[in-house]
Short mmCIF file of the C-alpha atoms (twelve columns), coordinates in Angstrom:
data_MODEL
# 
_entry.id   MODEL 
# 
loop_
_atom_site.group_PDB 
_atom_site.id 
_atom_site.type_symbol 
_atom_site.label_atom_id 
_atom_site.label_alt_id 
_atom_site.label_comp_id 
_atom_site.label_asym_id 
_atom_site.label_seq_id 
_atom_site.Cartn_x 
_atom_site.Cartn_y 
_atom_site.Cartn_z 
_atom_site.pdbx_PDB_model_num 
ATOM 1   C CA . UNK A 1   10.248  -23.888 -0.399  1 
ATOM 2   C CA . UNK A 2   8.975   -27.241 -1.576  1 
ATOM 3   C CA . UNK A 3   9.178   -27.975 -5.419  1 
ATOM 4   C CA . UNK A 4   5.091   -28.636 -5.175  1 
ATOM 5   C CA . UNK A 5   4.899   -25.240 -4.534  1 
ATOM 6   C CA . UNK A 6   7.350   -23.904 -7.750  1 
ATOM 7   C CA . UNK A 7   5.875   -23.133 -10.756 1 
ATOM 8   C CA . UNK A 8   8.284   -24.691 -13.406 1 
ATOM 9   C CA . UNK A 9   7.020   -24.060 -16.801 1 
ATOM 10  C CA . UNK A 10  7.373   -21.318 -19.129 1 
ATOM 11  C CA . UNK A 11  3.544   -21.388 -20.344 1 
ATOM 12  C CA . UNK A 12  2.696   -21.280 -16.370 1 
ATOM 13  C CA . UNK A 13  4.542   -17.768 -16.007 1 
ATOM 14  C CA . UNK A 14  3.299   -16.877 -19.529 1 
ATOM 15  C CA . UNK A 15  -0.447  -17.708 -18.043 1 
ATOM 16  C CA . UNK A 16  0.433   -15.270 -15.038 1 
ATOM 17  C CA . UNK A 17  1.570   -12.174 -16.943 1 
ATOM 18  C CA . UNK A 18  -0.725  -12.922 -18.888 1 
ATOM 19  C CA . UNK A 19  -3.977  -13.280 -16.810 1 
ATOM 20  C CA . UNK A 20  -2.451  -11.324 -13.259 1 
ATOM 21  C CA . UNK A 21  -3.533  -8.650  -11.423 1 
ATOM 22  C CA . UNK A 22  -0.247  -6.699  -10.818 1 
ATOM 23  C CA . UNK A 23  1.473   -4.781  -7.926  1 
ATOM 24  C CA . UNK A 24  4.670   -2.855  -8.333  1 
ATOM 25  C CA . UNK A 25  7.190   -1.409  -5.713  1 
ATOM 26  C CA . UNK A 26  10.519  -0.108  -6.087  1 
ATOM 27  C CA . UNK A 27  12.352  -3.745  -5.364  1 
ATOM 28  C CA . UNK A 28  9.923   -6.460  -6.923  1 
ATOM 29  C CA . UNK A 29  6.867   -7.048  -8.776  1 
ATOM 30  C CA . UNK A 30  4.163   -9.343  -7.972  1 
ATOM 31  C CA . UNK A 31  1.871   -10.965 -10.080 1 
ATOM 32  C CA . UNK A 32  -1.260  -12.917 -8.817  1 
ATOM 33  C CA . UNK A 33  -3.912  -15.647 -10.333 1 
ATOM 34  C CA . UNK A 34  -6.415  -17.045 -8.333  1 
ATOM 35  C CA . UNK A 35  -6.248  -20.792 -8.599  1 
ATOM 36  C CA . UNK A 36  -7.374  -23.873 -6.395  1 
ATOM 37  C CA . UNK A 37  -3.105  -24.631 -6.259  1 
ATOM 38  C CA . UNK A 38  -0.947  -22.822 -4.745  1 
ATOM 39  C CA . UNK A 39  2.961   -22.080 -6.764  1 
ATOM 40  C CA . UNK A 40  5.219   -19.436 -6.996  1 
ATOM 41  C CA . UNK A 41  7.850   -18.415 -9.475  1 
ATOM 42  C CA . UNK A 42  10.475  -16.124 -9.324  1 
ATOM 43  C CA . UNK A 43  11.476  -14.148 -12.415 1 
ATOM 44  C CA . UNK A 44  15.278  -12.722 -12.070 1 
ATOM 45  C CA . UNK A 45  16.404  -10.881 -15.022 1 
ATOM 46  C CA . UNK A 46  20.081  -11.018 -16.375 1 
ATOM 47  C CA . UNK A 47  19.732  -6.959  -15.782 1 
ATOM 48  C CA . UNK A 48  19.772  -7.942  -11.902 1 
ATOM 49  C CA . UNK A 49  23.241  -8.832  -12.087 1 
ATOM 50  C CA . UNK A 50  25.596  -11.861 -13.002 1 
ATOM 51  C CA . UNK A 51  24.471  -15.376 -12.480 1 
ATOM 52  C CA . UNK A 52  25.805  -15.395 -8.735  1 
ATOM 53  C CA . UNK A 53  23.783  -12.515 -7.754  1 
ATOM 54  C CA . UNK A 54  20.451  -13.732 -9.482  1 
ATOM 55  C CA . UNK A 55  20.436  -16.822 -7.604  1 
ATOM 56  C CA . UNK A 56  21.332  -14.711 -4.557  1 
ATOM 57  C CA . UNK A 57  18.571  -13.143 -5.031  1 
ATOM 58  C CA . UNK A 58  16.005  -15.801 -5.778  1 
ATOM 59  C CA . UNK A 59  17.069  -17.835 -2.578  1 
ATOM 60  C CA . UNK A 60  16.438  -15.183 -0.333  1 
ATOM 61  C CA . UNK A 61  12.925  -14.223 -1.862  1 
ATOM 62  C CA . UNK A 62  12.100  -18.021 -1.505  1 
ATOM 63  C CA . UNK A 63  13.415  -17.584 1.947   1 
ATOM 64  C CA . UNK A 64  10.988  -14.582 1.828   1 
ATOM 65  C CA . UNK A 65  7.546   -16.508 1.122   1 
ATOM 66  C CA . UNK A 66  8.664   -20.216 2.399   1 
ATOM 67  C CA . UNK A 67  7.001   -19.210 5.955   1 
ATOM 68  C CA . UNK A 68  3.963   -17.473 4.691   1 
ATOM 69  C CA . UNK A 69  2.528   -19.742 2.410   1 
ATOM 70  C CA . UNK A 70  0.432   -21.011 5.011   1 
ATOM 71  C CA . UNK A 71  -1.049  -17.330 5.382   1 
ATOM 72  C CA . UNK A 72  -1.623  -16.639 1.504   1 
ATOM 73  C CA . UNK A 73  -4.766  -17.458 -0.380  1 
ATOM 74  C CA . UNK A 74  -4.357  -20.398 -3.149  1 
ATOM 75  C CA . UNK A 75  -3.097  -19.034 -6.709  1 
ATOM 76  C CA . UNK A 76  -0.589  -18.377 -8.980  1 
ATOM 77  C CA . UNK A 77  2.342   -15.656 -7.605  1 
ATOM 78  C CA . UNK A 78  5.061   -14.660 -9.855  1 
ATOM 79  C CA . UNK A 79  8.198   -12.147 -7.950  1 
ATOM 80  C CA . UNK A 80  9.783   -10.386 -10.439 1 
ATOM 81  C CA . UNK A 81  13.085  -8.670  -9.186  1 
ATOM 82  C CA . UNK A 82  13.969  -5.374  -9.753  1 
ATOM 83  C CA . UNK A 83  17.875  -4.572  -10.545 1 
ATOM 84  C CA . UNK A 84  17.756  -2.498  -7.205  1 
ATOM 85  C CA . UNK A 85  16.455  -5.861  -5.177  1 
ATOM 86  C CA . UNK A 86  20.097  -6.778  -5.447  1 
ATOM 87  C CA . UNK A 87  21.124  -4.244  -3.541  1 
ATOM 88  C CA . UNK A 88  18.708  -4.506  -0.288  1 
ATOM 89  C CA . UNK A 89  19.028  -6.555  2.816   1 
ATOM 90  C CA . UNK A 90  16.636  -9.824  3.154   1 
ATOM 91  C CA . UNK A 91  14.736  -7.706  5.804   1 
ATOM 92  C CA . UNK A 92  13.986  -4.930  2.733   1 
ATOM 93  C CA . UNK A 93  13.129  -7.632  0.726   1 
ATOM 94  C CA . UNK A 94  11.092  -9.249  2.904   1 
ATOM 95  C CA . UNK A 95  9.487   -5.647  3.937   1 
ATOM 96  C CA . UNK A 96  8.794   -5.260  0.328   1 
ATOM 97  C CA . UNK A 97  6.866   -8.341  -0.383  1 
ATOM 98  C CA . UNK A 98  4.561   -7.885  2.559   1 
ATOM 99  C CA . UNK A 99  3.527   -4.833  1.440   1 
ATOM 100 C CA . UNK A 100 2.644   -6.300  -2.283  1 
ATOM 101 C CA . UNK A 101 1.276   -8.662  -1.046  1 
ATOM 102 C CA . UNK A 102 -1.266  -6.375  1.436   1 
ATOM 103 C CA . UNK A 103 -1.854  -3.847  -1.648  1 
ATOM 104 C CA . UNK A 104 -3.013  -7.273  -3.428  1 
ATOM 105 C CA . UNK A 105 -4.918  -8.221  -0.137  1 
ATOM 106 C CA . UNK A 106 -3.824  -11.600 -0.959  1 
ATOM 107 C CA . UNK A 107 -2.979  -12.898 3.060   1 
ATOM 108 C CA . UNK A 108 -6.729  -15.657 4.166   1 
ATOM 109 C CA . UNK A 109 -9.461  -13.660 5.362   1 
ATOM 110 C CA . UNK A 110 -8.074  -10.062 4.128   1 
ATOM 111 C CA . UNK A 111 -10.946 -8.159  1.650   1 
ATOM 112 C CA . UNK A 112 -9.749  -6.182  -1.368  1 
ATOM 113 C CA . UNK A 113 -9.895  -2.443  -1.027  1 
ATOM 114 C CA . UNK A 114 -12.553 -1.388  -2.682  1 
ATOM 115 C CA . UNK A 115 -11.542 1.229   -5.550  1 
ATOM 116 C CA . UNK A 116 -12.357 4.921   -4.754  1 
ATOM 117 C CA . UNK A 117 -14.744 6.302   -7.407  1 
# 
């Protein structure tokens, strides 16, 4: 993934936990702002692991969202790895993401689900 599409700064995360709409799964979290730019960040928590397996981890979900970023609508995304998204396969992580990412209905042209009442 490009560094134009990173977000680098702390106050840019702090603006997407702040501000997000949130989905959660058992691996990751994923946190969403709609914005006219598109960047993602990767949180990966020192609970995760040692340093070796953090950055493990944050390659492959870069791997993860490098070839849909052409599919997702413009905004802010933060991933926030669970301890147990050390553990999976890239496939699990990858299965994981798509299925935040549908809850959030956040893939060009998809609708949000409407909210039962």
């Amino acid at each position: 993934m490009q560094r134009q599409h990173r977000l680098s700064r702390n106050r840019q995360f702090s603006y997407v936990y702040r501000r997000g709409v949130k989905a959660s799964g058992r691996d990751l979290t994923l946190l969403y702002v709609k914005n006219m730019q598109q960047r993602i960040g990767i949180s990966v928590s020192k609970k995760v692991g040692c340093a070796v397996v953090r950055n493990h981890t944050k390659r492959r979900l870069r791997e993860c969202m490098r070839p849909q970023l052409s599919e997702l609508k413009n905004g802010l995304y933060v991933i926030v790895a669970h301890p147990a998204a050390a553990e999976r396969s890239f496939l699990q992580l990858q299965h994981s993401l798509n299925l935040l990412l549908h809850k959030l209905a956040l893939y060009r042209g998809e609708q949000p689900n409407p909210k039962p009442q």
